[in-house]
C-alpha positions as CSV (number, residue, x, y, z in Angstrom):
1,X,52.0,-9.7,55.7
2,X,54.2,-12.6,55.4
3,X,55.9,-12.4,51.9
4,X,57.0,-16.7,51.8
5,X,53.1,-17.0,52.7
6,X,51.9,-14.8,49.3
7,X,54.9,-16.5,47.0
8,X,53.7,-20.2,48.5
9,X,49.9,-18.7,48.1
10,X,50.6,-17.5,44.6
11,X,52.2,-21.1,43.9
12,X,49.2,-23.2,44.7
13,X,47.1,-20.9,43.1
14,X,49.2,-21.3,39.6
15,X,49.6,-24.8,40.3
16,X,46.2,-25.8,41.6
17,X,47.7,-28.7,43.9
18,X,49.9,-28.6,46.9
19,X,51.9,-31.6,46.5
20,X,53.3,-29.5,43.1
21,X,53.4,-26.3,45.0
22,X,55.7,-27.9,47.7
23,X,57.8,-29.1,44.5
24,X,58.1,-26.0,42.8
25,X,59.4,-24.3,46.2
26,X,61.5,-26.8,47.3
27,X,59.6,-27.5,50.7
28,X,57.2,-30.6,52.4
29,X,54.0,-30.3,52.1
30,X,53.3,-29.6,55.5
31,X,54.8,-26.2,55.1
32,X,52.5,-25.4,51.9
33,X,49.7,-26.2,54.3
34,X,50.6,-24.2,57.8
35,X,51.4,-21.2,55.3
36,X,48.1,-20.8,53.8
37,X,46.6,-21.7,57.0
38,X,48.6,-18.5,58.4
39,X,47.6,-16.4,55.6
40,X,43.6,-17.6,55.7
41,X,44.2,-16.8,59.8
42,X,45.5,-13.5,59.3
43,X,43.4,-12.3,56.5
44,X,40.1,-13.9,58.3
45,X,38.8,-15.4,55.1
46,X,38.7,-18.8,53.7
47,X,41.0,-18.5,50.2
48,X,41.5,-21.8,48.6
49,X,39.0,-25.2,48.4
50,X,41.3,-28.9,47.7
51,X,38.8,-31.1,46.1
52,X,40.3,-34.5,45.1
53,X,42.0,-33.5,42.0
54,X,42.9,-30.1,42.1
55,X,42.5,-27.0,44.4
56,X,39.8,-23.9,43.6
57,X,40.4,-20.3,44.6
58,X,37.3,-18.8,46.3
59,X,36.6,-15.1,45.8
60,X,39.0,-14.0,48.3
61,X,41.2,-16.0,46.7
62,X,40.9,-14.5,43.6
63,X,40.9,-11.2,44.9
64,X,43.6,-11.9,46.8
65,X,46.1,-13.3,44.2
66,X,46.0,-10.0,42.3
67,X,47.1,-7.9,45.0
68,X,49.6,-10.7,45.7
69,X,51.5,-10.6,42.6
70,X,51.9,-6.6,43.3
71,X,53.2,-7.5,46.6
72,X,56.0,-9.6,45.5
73,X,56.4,-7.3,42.1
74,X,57.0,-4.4,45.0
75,X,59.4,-6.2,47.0
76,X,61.7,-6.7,44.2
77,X,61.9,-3.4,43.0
78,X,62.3,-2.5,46.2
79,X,65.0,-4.6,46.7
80,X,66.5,-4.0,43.6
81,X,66.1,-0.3,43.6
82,X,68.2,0.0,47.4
83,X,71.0,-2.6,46.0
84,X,71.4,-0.4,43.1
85,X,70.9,3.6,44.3
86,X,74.8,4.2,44.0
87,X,75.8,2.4,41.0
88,X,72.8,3.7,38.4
89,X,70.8,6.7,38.3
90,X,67.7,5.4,37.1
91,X,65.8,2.5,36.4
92,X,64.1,1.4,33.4
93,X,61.3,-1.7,33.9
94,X,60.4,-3.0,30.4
95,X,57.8,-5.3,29.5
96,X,57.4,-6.9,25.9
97,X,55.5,-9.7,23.8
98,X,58.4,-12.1,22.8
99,X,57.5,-11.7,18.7
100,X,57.8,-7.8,19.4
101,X,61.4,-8.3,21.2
102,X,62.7,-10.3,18.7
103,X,61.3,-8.2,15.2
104,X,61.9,-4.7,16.7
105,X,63.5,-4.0,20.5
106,X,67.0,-6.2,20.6
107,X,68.7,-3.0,19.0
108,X,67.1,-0.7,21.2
109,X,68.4,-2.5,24.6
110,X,71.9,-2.7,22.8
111,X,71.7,1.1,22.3
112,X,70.9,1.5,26.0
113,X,73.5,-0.6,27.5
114,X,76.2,0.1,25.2
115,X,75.7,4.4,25.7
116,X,73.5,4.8,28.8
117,X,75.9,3.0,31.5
118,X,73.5,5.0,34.2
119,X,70.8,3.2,33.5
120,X,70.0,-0.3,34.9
121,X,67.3,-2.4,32.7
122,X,64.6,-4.8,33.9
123,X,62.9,-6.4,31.0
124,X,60.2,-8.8,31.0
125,X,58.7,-11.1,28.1
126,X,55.2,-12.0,28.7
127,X,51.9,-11.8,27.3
128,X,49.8,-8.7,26.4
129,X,47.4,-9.3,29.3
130,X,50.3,-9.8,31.9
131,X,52.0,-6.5,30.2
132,X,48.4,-4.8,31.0
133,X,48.0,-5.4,34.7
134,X,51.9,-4.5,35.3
135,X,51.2,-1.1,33.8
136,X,48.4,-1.1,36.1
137,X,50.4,-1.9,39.1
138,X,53.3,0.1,37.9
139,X,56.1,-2.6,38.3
140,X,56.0,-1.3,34.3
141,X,57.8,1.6,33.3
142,X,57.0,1.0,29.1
143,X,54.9,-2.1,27.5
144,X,55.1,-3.0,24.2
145,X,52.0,-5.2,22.8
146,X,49.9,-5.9,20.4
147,X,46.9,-4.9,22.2
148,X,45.9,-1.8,22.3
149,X,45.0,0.6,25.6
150,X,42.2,2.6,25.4
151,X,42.5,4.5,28.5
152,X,43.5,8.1,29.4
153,X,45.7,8.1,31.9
154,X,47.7,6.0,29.4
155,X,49.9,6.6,26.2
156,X,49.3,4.6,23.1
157,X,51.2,5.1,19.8
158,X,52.0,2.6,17.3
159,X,55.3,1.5,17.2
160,X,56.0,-0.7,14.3
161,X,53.4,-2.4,11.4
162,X,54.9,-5.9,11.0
163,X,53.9,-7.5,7.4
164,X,52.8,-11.2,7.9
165,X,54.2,-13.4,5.0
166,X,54.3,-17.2,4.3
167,X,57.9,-18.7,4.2
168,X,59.8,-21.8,3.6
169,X,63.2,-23.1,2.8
170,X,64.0,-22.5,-1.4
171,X,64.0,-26.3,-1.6
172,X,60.2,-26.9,-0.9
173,X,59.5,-24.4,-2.5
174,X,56.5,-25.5,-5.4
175,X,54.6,-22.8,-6.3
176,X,57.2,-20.0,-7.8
177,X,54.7,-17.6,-8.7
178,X,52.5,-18.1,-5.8
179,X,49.7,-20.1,-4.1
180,X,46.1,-20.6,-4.1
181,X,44.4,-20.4,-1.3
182,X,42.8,-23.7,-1.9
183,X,46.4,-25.4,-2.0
184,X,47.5,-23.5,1.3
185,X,45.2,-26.2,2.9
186,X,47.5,-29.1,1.6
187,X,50.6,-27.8,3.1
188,X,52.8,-28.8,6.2
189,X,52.3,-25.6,7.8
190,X,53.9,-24.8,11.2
191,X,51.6,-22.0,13.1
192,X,52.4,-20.0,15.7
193,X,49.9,-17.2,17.1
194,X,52.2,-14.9,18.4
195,X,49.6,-12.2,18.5
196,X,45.9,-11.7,20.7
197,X,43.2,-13.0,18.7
198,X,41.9,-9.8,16.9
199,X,45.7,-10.1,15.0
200,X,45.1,-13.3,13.4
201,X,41.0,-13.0,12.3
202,X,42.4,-13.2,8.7
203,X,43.7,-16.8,9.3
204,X,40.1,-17.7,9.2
205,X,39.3,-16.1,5.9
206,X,42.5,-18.7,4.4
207,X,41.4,-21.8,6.4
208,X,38.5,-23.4,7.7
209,X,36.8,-22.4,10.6
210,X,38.7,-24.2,13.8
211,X,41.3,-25.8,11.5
212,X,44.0,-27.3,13.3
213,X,47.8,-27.5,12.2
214,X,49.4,-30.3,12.6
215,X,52.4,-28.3,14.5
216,X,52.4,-25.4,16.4
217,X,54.8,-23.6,18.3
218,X,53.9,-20.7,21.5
219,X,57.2,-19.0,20.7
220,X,57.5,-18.2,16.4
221,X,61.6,-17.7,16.6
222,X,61.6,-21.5,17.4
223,X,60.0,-22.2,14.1
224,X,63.2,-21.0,11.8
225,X,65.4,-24.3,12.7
226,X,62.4,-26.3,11.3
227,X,61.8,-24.4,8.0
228,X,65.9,-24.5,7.6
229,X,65.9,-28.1,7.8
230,X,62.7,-29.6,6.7
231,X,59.9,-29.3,4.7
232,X,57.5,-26.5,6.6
233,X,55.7,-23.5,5.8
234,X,54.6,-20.7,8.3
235,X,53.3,-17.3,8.5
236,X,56.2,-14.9,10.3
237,X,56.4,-11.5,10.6
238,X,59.2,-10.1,7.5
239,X,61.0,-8.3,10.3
240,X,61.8,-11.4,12.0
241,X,63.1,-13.5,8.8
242,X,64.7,-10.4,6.7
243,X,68.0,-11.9,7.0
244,X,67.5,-15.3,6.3
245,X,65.4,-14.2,2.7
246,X,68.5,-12.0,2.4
247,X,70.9,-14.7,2.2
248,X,68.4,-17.0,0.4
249,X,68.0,-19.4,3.2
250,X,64.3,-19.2,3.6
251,X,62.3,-17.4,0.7
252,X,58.8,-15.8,0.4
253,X,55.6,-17.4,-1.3
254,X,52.8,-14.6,-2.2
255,X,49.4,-15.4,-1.8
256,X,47.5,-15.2,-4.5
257,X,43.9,-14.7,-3.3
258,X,44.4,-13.1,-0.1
259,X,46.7,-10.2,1.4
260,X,47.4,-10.2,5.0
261,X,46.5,-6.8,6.8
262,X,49.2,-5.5,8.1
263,X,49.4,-6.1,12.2
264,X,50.0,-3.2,14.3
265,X,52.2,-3.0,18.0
266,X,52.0,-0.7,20.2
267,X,54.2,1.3,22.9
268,X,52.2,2.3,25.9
269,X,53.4,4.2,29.3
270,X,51.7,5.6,32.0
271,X,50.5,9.5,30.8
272,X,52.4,11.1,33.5
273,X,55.3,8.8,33.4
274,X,59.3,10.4,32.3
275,X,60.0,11.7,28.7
276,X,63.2,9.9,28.7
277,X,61.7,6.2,29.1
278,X,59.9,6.9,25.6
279,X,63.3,8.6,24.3
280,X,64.9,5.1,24.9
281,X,62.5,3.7,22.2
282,X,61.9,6.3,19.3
283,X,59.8,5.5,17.0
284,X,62.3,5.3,14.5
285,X,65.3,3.9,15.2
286,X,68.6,5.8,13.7
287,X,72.1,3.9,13.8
């Protein structure tokens, strides 16, 4: 099967229109079109409808595109794994939420860099759904998330609890001894749900049902320039901000009526799968 068709197929399919398709890959449009032709052609099934404003996957389609991301996930390990059989001994393909990278797993990839030279590292930052079907097709060797796995051919331990606190720079800082939930309401708050769903149900026992922030943010890190320099609130995990309440650049403000519950990640690998890739990520780390 032709690997340009899949990528181009896997492009429309993201995109939903051909014209950005043919963008994104840097061709004319007339190659998006003979591609998918080929691929319909060769697969003997009808995979995408173009209506006048975007384009629909039919159920081969969708079928299709899941075994299409393994394809291309296959031919770069592939790849990677022949360019690399005499410099390293072993591979290591990481997957991670972006708030779990940045709280808990920079030291760990430091550690394995700096003292395992053997070892070449793969890591991707994506979300917990994404990290669920690469387990699933194995272009995973280790996930970290904040959902859970339920499954036995899998691993699932908790790897860190991270504490969800409400910060802001020392200068906006009006309620010393703490806030009300009622005034929490009142404040420019900058949110950021870094975590599934079922992580952040206590945000609707603070604020109404549906209530929208006036700013939010995908990635949480990003919101640290804009507490530093203006006057924001947000809820961040304490991992993530420890040093900036230890210099006093940003401090904490307790909540008065409500505590957070405490918002667990988890490390998952395949049951079956080396000792050594969980060894790389202890539970506790020593330095």
């Amino acid at each position: 099967m032709n690997i340009e068709a899949l990528k181009t197929f896997i492009a429309v399919a993201e995109l939903k229109n051909f014209t950005k398709a043919a963008q994104h890959l840097i061709v004319v449009q007339s190659t998006i079109t003979n591609r998918i032709k080929e691929l319909e052609r060769e697969i003997g099934q009808q995979l995408l409808i173009r209506t006048n404003k975007s384009v629909i996957l039919t159920h081969a389609g969708e079928h299709l595109l899941s075994y299409a991301y393994q394809f291309i996930d296959m031919e770069s390990k592939m790849l990677d794994e022949i360019n690399s059989i005499d410099t390293y001994t072993h591979r290591l393909n990481v997957g991670s939420v972006n708030c779990i990278y940045c709280c808990h797993l920079q030291p760990y990839f430091s550690n394995i860099i700096q003292n395992h030279k053997d070892v070449q590292v793969n890591l991707t930052l994506t979300h917990s759904r994404t990290l669920m079907q690469s387990l699933h097709n194995q272009s995973l060797d280790i996930a970290f998330s904040y959902l859970p796995l339920h499954d036995p051919n899998y691993h699932c331990t908790v790897f860190r609890d991270d504490e969800i606190i409400l910060v802001t720079a020392p200068g906006n800082d009006v309620y010393p001894n703490g806030i009300h939930n009622d005034q929490l309401i009142k404040l420019p708050i900058i949110y950021s749900k870094f975590a599934p769903k079922v992580g952040f149900d206590w945000i609707h026992s603070i604020f109404p049902t549906n209530h929208v922030f006036q700013f939010t943010i995908s990635v949480m890190e990003k919101i640290i320039p804009f507490l530093l320099e203006q006057p924001y609130y947000a809820f961040l995990p304490r991992k993530l901000v420890e040093s900036y309440l230890a210099n006093g650049s940003l401090c904490e403000i307790k909540l008065l009526d409500f505590q957070i519950p405490s918002m667990p990640c988890y490390r998952i690998t395949h049951a079956k799968a080396r000792e050594d890739f969980t060894s790389y990520f202890p539970l506790e780390l020593h330095t």
